[in-house]
TORBAVO-822411 format. One record per residue (C-alpha): residue number from 1; y, x, z. Coordinates in Angstrom, 2 decimals. Example, Ala and Ser with C-alpha at 12.3 -4.5 7.8 and 13.67 -1.06 7.14 Angstrom:
BEGIN
PT | 1 | -4.50 | 12.30 | 7.80;
PT | 2 | -1.06 | 13.67 | 7.14;
This chain:
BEGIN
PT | 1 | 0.00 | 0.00 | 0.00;
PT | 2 | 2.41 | 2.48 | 1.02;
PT | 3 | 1.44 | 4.54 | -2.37;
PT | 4 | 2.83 | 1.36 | -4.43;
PT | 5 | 5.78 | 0.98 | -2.34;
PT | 6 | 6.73 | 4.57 | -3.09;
PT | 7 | 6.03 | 4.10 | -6.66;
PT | 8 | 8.25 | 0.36 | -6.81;
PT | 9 | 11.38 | 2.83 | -4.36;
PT | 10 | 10.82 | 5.68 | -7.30;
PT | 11 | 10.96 | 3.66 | -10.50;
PT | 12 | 14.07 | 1.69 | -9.16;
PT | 13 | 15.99 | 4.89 | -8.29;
PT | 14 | 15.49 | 6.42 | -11.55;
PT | 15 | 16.45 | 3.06 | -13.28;
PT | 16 | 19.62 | 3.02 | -10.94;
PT | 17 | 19.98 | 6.99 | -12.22;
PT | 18 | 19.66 | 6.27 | -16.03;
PT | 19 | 21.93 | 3.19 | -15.68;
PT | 20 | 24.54 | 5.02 | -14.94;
PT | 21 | 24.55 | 7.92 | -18.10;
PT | 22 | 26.20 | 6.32 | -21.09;
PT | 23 | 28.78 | 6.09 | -23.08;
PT | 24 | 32.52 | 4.77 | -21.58;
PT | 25 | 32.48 | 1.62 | -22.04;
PT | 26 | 35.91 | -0.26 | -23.62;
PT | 27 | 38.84 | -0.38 | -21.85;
PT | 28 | 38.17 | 3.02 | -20.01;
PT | 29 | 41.07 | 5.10 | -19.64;
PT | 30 | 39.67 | 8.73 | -19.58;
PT | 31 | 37.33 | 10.61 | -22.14;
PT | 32 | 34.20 | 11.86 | -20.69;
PT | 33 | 35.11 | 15.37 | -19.12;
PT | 34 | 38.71 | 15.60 | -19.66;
PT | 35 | 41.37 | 14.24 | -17.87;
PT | 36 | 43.51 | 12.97 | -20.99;
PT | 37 | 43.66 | 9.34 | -20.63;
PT | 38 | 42.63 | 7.70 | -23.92;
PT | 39 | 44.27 | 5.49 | -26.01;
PT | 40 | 43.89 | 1.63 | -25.04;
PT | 41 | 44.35 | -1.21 | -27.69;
PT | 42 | 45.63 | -4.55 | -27.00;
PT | 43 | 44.74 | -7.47 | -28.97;
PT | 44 | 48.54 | -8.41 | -29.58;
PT | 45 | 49.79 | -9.36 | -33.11;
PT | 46 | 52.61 | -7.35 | -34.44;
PT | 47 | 56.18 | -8.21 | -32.54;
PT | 48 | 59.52 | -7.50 | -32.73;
PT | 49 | 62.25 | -8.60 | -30.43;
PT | 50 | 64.74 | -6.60 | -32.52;
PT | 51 | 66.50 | -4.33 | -29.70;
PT | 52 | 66.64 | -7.50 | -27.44;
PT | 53 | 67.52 | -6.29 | -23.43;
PT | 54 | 65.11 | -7.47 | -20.87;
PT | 55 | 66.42 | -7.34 | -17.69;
PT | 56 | 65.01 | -6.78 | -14.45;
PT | 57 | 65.81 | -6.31 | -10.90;
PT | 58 | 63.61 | -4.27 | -8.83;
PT | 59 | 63.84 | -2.74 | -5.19;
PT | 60 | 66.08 | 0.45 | -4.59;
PT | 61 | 63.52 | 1.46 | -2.08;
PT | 62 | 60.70 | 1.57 | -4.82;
PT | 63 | 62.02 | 2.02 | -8.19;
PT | 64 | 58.69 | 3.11 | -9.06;
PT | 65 | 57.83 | -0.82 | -9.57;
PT | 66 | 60.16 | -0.75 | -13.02;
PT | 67 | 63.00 | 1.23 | -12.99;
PT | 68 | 61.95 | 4.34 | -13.79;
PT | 69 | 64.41 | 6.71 | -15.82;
PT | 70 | 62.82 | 10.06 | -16.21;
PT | 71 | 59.43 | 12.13 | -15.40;
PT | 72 | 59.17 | 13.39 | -12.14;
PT | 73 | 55.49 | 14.88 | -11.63;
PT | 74 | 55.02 | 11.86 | -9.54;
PT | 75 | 51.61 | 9.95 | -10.64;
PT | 76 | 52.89 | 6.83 | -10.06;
PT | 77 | 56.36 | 7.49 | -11.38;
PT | 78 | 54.69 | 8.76 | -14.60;
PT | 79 | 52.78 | 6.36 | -15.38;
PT | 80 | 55.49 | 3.53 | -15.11;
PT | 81 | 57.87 | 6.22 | -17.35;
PT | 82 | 55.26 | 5.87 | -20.18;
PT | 83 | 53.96 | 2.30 | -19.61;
PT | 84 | 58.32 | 1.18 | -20.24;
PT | 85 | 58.45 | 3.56 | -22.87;
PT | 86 | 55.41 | 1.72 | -24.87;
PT | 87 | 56.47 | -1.21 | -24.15;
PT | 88 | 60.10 | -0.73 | -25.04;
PT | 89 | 58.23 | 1.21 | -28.76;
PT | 90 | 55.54 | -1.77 | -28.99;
PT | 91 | 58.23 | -5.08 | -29.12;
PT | 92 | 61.14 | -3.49 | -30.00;
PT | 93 | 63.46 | -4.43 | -26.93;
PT | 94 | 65.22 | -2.13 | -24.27;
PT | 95 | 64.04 | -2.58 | -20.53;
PT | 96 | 66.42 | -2.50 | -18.18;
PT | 97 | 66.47 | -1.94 | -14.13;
PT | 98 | 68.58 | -3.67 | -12.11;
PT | 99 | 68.32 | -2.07 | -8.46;
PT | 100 | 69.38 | -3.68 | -5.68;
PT | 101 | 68.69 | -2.54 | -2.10;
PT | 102 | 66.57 | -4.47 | 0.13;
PT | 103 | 62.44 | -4.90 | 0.92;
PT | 104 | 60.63 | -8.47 | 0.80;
PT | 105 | 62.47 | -9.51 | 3.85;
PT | 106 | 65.42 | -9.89 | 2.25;
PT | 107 | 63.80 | -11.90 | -0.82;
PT | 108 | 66.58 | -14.85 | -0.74;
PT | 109 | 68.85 | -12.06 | -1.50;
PT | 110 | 66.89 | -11.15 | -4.81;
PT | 111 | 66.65 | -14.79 | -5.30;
PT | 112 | 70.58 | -15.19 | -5.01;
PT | 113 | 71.02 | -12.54 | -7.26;
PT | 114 | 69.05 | -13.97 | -9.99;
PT | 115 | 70.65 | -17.52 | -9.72;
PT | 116 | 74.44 | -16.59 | -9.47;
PT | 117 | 74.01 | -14.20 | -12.46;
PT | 118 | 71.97 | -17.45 | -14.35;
PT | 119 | 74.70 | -19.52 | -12.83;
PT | 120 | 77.68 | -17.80 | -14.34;
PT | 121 | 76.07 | -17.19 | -17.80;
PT | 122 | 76.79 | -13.52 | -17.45;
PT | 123 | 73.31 | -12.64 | -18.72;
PT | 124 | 72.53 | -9.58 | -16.35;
């Protein structure tokens, strides 16, 4: 009994083993033993917002969540450089951050923001 248990334990670690050499699969964002991230397609049709602004307000604190304006090194800060520069390249518009200081406690003040700049057609 114990000779078939062993056997059942062996066979399932070596299916766990092969199961897990392959290929990437789709979507991955790094190439099997280099650290380059890979190029990811999206299924979007071709757009162009012809140089519209997009506006955004984000959180002095953490500009990291939008309003990023140059490469730092940072990981984080990087990858937000390169994800508004594809996006700005992909649809043709121009992102811009609005910072404003504050954390989530003071999210009526965001909200106030938004609404008196709606309000008074200013556009910002």
């Amino acid at each position: 009994m114990n000779r078939k248990l062993n056997f059942i334990l062996l066979a399932g670690l070596l299916l766990l083993s092969f199961s897990a050499c392959g290929e990437n699969t789709p979507g991955t964002t790094e190439s099997p033993g280099s650290p380059e991230p890979t190029e990811i397609t999206d299924d979007l049709p071709p757009l162009d917002f012809k140089g519209a602004e997009i506006n955004i307000i984000t959180r002095e604190m953490k500009p990291y969540d939008v309003g990023v304006e140059e490469q730092n090194g940072e990981t984080i800060n990087d990858a937000v450089f390169f994800r508004n520069i594809a996006v700005e390249n992909q649809l043709n518009v121009k992102i811009n951050a609005h910072k404003r200081p504050g954390e989530w406690p003071d999210l009526a003040g965001y909200v106030n923001t938004v609404k008196n700049s709606v309000l008074s057609g200013a556009g910002a």
